[in-house]
N, C-alpha and C positions, 0 to 999 in steps of 0.2 A: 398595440402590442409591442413588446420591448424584442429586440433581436438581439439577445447576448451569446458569444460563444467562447466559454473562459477554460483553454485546454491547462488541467494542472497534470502534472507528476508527483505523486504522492508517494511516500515511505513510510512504512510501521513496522516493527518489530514488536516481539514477542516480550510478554517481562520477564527482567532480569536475564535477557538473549535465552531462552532456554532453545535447544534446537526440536521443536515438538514440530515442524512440518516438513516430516521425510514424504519422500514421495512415492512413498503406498497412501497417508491420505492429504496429502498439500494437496492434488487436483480435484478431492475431491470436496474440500473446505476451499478449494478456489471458483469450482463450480457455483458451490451454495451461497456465497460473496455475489457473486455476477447475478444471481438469477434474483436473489435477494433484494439488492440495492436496486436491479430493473423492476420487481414490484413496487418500490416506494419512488421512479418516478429519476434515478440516476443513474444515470448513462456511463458506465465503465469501457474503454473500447479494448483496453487491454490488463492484465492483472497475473500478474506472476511473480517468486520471487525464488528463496533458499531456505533451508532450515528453520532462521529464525527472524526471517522477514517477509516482506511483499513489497512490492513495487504496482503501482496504478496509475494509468494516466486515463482521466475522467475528465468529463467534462463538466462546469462546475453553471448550471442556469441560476439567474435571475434570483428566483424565490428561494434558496438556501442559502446557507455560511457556506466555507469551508469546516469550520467548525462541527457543526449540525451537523453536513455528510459525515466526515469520519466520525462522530458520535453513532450514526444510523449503521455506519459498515461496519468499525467493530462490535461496537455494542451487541448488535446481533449474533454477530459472527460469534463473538467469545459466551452467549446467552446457547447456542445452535450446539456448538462443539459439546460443551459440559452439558444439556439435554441431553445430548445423543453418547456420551460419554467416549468419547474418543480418546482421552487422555484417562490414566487413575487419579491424578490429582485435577484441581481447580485450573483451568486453563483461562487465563489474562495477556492481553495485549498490555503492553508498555504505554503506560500513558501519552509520551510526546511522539508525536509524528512530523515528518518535513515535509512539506511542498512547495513549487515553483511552477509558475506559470511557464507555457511552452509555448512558441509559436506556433502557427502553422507550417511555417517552411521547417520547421523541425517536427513534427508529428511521428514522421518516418524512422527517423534516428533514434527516436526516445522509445518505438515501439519494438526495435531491434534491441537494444537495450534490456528493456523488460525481457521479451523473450528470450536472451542467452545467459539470464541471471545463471544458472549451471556452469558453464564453461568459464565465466568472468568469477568465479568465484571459487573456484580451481587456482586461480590466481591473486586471488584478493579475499581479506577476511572481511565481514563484517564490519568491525570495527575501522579498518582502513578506508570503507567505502563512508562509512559515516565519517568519520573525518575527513575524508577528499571533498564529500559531498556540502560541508558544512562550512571549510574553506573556501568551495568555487565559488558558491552562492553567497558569501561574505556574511552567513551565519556567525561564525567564529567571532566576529567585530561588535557583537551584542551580548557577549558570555561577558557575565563580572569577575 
């Protein structure tokens, strides 16, 4: 038996940023995310974000990509919404997502993070957190 525990932080947003997750039903497309991705076997500890994103830190086992998971959580996700019609038009996630592996000794922090996405965003757009985010992690340094 393999003993892996690979904590990511993942980010997606919405396409073309639209802000479609007010929060009359962000919690409850956040709920259906959580409960979702625990049927196919992925372990979400925390998942929140703002209007026109999400923030997750999952745990990523053995037998999938990273790839494969966010295939399985939006995919559905964006498959769930448009059934249930939540939005008037076609609702899509943004193809490209970020992730970074997290330690342990950080778990804590990252999960405080996730949960105050509200207040940190009171202060910071969108856009400046994907560029902060894309600088720290020395993203930027791969763009042609």
């Amino acid at each position: 038996m393999a003993y892996v525990k690979n904590w990511l932080h993942c980010v997606w947003g919405t396409k073309n940023r639209v802000a479609f997750l007010r929060p009359e039903r962000k919690f409850e497309i956040i709920n259906h995310i959580r409960t979702n991705a625990g049927s196919k076997g992925i372990y979400i500890d925390f998942l929140n974000g703002h209007t026109e994103h999400l923030h997750c830190l999952l745990l990523l086992d053995c037998d999938r990509s990273l790839s494969k998971v966010m295939q399985l959580i939006k995919g559905e996700a964006s498959h769930w919404i448009n059934s249930n019609r939540l939005i008037r038009i076609k609702f899509e996630w943004a193809d490209e997502y970020y992730a970074v592996s997290v330690s342990e000794s950080n778990i804590d922090s990252v999960r405080e993070y996730i949960k105050n996405q509200e207040e940190h965003h009171r202060i910071k757009t969108w856009d400046q957190e994907c560029e902060e985010f894309l600088k720290k992690y020395g993203f930027d340094k791969y763009q042609g």
